[in-house]
N, C-alpha and C positions, 0 to 999 in steps of 0.2 A: 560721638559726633560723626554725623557722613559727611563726606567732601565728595562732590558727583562730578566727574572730571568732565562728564558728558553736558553738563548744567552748572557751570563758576558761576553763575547770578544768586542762586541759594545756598544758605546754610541751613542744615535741619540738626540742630544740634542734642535732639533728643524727640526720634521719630516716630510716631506711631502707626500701626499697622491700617488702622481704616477709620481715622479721626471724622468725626461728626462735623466739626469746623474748625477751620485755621485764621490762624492770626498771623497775615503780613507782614513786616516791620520793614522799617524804611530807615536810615541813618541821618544824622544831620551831618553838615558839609564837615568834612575831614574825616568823618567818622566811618569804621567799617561796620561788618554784619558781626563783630565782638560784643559790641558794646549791649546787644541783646543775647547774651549767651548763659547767664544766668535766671534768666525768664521763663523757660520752661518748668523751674524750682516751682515759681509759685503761679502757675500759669494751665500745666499742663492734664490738670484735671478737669478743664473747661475747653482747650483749642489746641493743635499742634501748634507750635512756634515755627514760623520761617523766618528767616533773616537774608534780607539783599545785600548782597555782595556788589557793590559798583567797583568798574573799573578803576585802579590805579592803588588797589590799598588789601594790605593783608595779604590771602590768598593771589591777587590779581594784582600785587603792587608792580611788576615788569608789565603791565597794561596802560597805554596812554590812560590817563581822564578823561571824560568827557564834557565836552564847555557848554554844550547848548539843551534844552528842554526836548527839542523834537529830534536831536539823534538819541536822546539817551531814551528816550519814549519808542520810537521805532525799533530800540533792542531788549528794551524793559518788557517790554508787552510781549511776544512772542516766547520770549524766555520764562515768565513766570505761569502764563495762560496754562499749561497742562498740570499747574496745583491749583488751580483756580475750579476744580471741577468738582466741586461742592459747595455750601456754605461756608464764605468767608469774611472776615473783617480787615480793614487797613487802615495801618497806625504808623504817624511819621511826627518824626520829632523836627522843624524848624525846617531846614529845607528837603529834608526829608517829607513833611506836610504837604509842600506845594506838591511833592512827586504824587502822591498817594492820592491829591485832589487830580489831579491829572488824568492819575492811572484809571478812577474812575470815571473821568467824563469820555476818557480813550475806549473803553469799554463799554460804554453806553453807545458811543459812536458806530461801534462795530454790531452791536446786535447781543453783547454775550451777557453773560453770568455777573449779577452786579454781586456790588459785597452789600451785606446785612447791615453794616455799620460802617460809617467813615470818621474813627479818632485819629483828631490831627492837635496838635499841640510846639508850643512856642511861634507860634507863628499869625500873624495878623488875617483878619479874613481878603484871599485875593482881591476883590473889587477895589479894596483901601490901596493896594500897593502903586506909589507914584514916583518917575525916573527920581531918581538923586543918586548922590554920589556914588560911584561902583569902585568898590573896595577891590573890585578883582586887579584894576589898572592900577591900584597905588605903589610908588615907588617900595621896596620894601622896608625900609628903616617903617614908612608909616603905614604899612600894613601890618607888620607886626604889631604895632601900637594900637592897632583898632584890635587884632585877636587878643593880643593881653585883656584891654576892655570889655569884651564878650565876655571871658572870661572862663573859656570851657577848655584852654589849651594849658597845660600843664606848664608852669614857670622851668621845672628845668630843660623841657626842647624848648622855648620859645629863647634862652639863652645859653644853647648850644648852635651855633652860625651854621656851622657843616649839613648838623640834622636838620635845620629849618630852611638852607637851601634846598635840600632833598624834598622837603616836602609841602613846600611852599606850593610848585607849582600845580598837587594835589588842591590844595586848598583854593588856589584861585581859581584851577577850572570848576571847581563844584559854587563860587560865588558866583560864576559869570553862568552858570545853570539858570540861577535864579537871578541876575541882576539883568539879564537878556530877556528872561522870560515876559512874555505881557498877558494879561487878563482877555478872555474874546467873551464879552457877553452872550451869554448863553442859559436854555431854562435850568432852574434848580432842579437838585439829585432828586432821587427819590428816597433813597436811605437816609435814615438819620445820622446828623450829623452831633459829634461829641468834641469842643473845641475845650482844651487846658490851657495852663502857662504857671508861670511862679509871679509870686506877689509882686519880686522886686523886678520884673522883666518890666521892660519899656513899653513894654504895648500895654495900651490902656484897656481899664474894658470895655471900651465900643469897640477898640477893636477885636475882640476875642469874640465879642456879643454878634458882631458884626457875622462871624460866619453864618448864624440863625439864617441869612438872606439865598445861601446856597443847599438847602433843604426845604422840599415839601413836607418832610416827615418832620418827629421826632429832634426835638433841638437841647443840649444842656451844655452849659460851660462852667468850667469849674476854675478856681484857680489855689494854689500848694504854695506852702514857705517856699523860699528859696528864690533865685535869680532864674536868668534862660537856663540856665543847667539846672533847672531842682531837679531831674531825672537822675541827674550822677550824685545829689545831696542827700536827695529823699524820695528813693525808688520806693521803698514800700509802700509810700502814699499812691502815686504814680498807679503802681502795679497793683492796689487793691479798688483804683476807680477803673482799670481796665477788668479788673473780675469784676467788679458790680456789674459791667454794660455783658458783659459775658453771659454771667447767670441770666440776665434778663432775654436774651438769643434763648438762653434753656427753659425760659418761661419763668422765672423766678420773679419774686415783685423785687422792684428797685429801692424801694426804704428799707428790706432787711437782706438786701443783698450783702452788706460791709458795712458797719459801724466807722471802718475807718476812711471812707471817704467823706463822712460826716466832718471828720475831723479836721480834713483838707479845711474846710472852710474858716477852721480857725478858733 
């Protein structure tokens, strides 16, 4: 693993010397640049792995959070741009997703190097998203009670008091990232877009389908057993539909890229 003391926003947890293309990874809210740290295993004969590191966690846990979309963008972007200078793809998991749609409309904006592909998963296509309740302000007895819910926080910190004050207030400036953020209509990407989720996730499939709207290319959605975390139930599904869309960057056909994203469907 390197830790680039000169660069806390990346992990490159297994680097290569002059990779053809990289694979971005973006965290969902709580989460650090860990949770993709096994991914270059089965990943790294197609793309180097990056992993973003946001402020307030792991490496960077003595780092405030950050609560809003356009500061965490005005430091995201400058920070990852000099591994951006090749072919590459971005992949976010939930609000990780919105970051990584972001990151590419941020980058279109500027003139620069787009990615190849945009996989974003658990997460509704932006147009759909409409004010209601922000979990970031809830007292916390019931903000607990909505993370239990989700279901991606582990029952022994969510009933440990001490460790969930510690880390609460990670968790609520990464909802109010996304409960702050709004949609600015704008033209569709030009990269294809790859939208996931889990069966039993609440988002229906118009909403997943719904992403198709922010692409002129290339459109497929897919959806995996499991709830908003199939990622942590059932990576290998996950991880062999992120190879198929890979091999296909290497010019590979997409029917015999993986047998096993066939199987995603069930």
């Amino acid at each position: 693993m390197i830790l680039n003391p000169v660069n806390p926003w990346l992990q490159r947890y297994r680097p290569l010397p002059d990779p053809a293309l990289r694979l971005l990874c973006l965290p969902y809210a709580g989460a650090g640049a860990n949770v993709f740290r096994a991914w270059p295993d089965a990943l790294q004969a197609h793309a180097e792995v990056l992993a973003v590191q946001l402020p307030g966690r792991e490496t960077r846990m003595q780092e405030a959070p950050i609560t809003c979309m356009k500061t965490l963008m005005s430091q995201l972007l400058p920070a990852v741009l000099p591994w951006l200078d090749r072919d590459f793809v971005l992949f976010g998991h939930s609000m990780g997703a919105l970051i990584a749609f972001e990151l590419a409309h941020a980058l279109r904006l500027r003139g620069l190097r787009m990615p190849k592909h945009l996989i974003v998963s658990g997460h509704r296509a932006p147009q759909l998203l409409r004010a209601r309740r922000e979990l970031h302000t809830l007292p916390q007895a019931e903000f607990l009670a909505e993370l239990r819910s989700l279901g991606g926080t582990p029952n022994e910190l969510l009933e440990n008091p001490e460790l969930m004050d510690y880390l609460t207030p990670r968790l609520r400036a990464d909802f109010a990232v996304c409960e702050t953020w709004r949609y600015r209509e704008t033209a569709a990407l030009d990269c294809p877009i790859t939208a996931l989720a889990g069966e039993q996730d609440e988002l229906g499939v118009g909403a997943l389908e719904a992403w198709r709207a922010q692409t002129r290319g290339d459109f497929r959605a897919q959806r995996f057993p499991g709830g908003h975390f199939y990622l942590q139930t059932h990576p290998e599904l996950l991880l062999a539909a992120i190879r198929a869309e890979l091999c296909v960057l290497d010019g590979a056909p997409r029917n015999g890229a993986s047998k096993l994203v066939q199987y995603a469907h069930g």
